[in-house]
C-alpha positions as CSV (number, residue, x, y, z in Angstrom):
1,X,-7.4,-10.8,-2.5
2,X,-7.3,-11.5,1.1
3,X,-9.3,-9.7,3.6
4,X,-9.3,-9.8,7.4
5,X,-12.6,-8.3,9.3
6,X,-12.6,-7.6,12.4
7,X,-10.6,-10.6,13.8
8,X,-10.3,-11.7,17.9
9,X,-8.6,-14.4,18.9
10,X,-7.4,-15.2,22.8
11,X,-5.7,-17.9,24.3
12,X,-6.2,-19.1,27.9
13,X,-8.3,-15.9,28.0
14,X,-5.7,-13.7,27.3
15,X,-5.9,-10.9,24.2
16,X,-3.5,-11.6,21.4
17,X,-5.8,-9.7,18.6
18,X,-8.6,-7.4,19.3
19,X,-10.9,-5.8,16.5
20,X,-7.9,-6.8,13.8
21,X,-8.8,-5.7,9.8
22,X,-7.4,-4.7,6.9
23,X,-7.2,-6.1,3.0
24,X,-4.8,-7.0,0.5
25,X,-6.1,-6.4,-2.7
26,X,-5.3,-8.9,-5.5
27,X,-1.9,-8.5,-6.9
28,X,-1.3,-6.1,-4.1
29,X,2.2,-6.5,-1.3
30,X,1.8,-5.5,2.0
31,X,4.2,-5.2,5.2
32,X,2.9,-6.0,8.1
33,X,5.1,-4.9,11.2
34,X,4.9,-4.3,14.5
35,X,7.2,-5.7,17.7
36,X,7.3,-9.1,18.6
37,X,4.9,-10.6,19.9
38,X,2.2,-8.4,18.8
39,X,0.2,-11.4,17.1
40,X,1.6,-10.8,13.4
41,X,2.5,-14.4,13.0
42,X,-1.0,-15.6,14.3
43,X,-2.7,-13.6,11.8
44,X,-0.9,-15.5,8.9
45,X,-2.2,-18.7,10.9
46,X,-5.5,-17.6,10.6
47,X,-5.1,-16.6,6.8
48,X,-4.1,-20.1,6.1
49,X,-6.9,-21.5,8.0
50,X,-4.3,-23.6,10.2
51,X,-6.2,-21.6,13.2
52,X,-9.6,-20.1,13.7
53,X,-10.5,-16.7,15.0
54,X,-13.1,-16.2,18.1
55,X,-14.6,-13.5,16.4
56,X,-14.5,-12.1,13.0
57,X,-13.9,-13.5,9.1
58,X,-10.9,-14.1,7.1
59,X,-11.5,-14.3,3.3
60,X,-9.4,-15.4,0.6
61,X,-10.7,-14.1,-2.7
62,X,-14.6,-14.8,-1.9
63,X,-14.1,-18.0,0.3
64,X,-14.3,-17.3,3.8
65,X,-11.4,-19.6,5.4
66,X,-12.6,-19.3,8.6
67,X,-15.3,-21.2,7.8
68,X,-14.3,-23.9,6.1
69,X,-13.3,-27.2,7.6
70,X,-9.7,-29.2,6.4
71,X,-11.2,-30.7,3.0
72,X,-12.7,-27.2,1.9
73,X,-9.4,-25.8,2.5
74,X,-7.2,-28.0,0.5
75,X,-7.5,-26.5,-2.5
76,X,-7.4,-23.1,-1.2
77,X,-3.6,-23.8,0.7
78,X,-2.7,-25.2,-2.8
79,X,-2.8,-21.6,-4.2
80,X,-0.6,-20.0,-1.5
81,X,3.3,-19.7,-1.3
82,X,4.3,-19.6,2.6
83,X,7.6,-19.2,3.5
84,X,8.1,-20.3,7.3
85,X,10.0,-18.6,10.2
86,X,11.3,-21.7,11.4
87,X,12.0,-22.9,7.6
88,X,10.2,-25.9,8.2
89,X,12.2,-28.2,5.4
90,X,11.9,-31.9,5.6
91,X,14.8,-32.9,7.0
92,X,14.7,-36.5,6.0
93,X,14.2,-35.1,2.0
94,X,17.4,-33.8,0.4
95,X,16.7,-30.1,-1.4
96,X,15.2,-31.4,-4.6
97,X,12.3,-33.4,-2.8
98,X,11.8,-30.3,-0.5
99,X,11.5,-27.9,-3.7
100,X,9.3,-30.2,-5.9
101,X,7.3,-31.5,-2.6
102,X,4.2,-29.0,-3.8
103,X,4.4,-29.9,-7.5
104,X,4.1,-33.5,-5.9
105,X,1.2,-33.4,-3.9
106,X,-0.7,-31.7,-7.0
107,X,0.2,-35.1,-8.4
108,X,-0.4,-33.6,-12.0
109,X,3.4,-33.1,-13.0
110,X,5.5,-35.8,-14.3
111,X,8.6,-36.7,-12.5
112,X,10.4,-35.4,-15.1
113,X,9.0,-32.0,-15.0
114,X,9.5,-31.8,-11.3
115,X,13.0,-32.1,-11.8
116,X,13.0,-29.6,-14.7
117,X,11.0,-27.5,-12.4
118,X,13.2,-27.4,-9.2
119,X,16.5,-27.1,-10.9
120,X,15.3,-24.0,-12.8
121,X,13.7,-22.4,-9.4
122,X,16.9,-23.8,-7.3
123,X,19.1,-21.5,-9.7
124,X,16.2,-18.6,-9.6
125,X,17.1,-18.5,-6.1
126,X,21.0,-18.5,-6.8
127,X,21.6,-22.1,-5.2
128,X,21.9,-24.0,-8.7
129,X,22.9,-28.1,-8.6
130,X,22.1,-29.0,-4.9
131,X,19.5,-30.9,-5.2
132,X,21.5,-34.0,-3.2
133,X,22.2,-31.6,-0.1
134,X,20.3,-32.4,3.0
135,X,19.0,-29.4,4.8
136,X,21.4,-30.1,7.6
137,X,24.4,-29.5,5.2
138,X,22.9,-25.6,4.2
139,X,23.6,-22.2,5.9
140,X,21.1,-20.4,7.4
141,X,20.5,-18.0,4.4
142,X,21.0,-21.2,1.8
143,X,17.8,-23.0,3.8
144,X,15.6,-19.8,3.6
145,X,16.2,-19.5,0.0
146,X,15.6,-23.1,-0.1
147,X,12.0,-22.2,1.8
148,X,11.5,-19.6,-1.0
149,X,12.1,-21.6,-3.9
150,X,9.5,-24.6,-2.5
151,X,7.4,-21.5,-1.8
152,X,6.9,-20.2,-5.2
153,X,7.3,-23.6,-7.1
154,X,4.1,-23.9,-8.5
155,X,3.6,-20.2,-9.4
156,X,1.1,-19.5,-6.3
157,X,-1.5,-16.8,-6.5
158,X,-1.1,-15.6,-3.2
159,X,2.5,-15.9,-1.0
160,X,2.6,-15.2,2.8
161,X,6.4,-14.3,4.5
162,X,6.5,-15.1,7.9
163,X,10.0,-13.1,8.4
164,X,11.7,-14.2,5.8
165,X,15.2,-13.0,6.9
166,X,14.9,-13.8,10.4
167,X,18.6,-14.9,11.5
168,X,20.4,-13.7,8.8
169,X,23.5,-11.4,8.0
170,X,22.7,-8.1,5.5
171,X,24.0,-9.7,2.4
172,X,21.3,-12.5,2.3
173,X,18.9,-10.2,4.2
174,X,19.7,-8.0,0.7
175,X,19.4,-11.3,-1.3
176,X,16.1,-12.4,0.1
177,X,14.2,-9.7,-0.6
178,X,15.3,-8.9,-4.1
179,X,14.6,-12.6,-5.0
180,X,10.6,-11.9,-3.4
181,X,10.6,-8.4,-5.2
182,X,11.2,-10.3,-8.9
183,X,9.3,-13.4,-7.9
184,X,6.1,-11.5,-7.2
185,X,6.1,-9.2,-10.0
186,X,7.0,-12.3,-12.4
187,X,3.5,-14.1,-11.4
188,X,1.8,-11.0,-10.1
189,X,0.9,-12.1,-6.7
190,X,-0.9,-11.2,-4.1
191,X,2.0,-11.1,-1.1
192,X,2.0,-10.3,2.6
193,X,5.0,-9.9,4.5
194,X,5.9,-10.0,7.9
195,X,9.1,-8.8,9.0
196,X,11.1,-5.7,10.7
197,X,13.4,-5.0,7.8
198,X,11.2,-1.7,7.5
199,X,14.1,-0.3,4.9
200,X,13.5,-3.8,2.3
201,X,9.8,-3.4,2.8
202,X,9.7,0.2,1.8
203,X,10.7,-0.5,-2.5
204,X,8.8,-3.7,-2.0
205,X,5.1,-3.3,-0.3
206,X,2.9,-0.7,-1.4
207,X,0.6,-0.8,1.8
208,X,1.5,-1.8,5.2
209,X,-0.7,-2.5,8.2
210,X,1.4,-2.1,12.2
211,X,-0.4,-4.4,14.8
212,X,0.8,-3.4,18.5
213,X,-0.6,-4.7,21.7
214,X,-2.9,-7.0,19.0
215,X,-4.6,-3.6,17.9
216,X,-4.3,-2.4,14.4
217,X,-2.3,1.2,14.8
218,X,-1.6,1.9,11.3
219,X,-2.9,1.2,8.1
220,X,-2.2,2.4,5.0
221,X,0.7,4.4,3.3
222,X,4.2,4.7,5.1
223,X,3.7,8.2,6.1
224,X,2.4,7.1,10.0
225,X,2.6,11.1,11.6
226,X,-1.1,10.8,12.5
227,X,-0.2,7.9,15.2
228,X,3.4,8.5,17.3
229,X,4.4,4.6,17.8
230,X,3.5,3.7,14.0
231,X,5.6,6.9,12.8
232,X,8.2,5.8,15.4
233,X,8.7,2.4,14.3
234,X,8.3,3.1,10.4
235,X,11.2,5.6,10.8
236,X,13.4,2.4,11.3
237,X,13.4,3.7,15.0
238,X,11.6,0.8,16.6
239,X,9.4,1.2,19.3
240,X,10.5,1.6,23.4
């Protein structure tokens, strides 16, 4: 489960979220949307405990991350799946080392395993026997897949999609999410997803929260008619 309650957070006393909440309930997927810029990136931050709000709680299952200093958090992070905007790969690690890296750190697998491990999630993911490839020798849609397979490695509880297609052509766009839609309901995870594919959330997230301005404008089903800029924007429409 991860809940959000009533979350500020400014920077050089500007506004990015105002009054944010909402809740994910365990083995739940939501979408949350809105235009760029609108602080839906930050909130994952804040989820993961990489930032803390001003005002407000995040929780993760009955831990309150925003609470918690870096040591209290370890073992919290080790039960969540991110997948980056930005990829964020190792780029002096070839693919294998980048998959296996959180099987590593738990330092409970054997080598062998780990091996075992990323070659069956590398060809999960469609990208079998490139283990030896540095990140610098993958496409664009090869490295986010790359992202997803590290992600979901060690079977994580929890996964958070920072636009996991961001960048990339329709086919892979199509690829992407139909490798999160059988990866979640193969471990049953708790998943939120940021991105404005609005027609490959639809199958995929059963709730979905739109943040505009740093305000939350919609929350709940996809039907948005009681607000014009969420209905708008869910209609695949975007907002002016």
């Amino acid at each position: 489960m991860i809940r959000v309650e009533g979350v500020h957070k400014s920077f050089g006393g500007v506004p990015v979220l105002s009054d944010v909440s909402f809740e994910v309930p365990t083995g739940g997927t939501l979408a949350l949307v809105g235009p760029g810029g609108a602080g839906k990136s930050l909130l994952l931050k804040l989820i993961c405990g990489l930032l803390k709000p001003d005002a407000g709680r995040v929780f993760i299952d009955d831990a309150e991350v925003s609470a918690l200093g870096e040591t209290a958090l370890m073992p919290i992070r080790g039960r969540i799946g991110m997948i980056f905007q930005n990829y964020a790969l190792f780029d002096y690690m070839n693919v294998g080392a980048n998959v296996g890296f959180p099987l590593a750190q738990l330092g409970t697998v054997s080598s062998s395993e780990v091996r075992e491990r990323v070659a069956r999630r590398l060809a999960d993911v469609n990208l079998p026997n490139i283990e030896h490839l540095m990140p610098r020798e993958l496409s664009g849609g090869m490295k986010k897949r790359v992202c997803l397979a590290r992600a979901t490695i060690h079977e994580p509880p929890i996964m958070l999609c920072d636009d996991p297609t961001a960048g990339l052509d329709p086919v892979s766009t199509n690829r992407i999410f139909r490798l999160l839609k059988r990866l979640q309901q193969d471990n049953g995870a708790t998943a939120l997803i940021v991105s404005h594919e609005v027609e490959y959330l639809r199958p995929l997230c059963d709730q979905v929260v739109m943040i505009s301005r740093g305000r939350v404008v919609h929350r709940g089903g996809w039907d948005a008619r009681a607000n014009d800029e969420a209905a708008q924007f869910l209609s695949g429409e975007g907002v002016a």
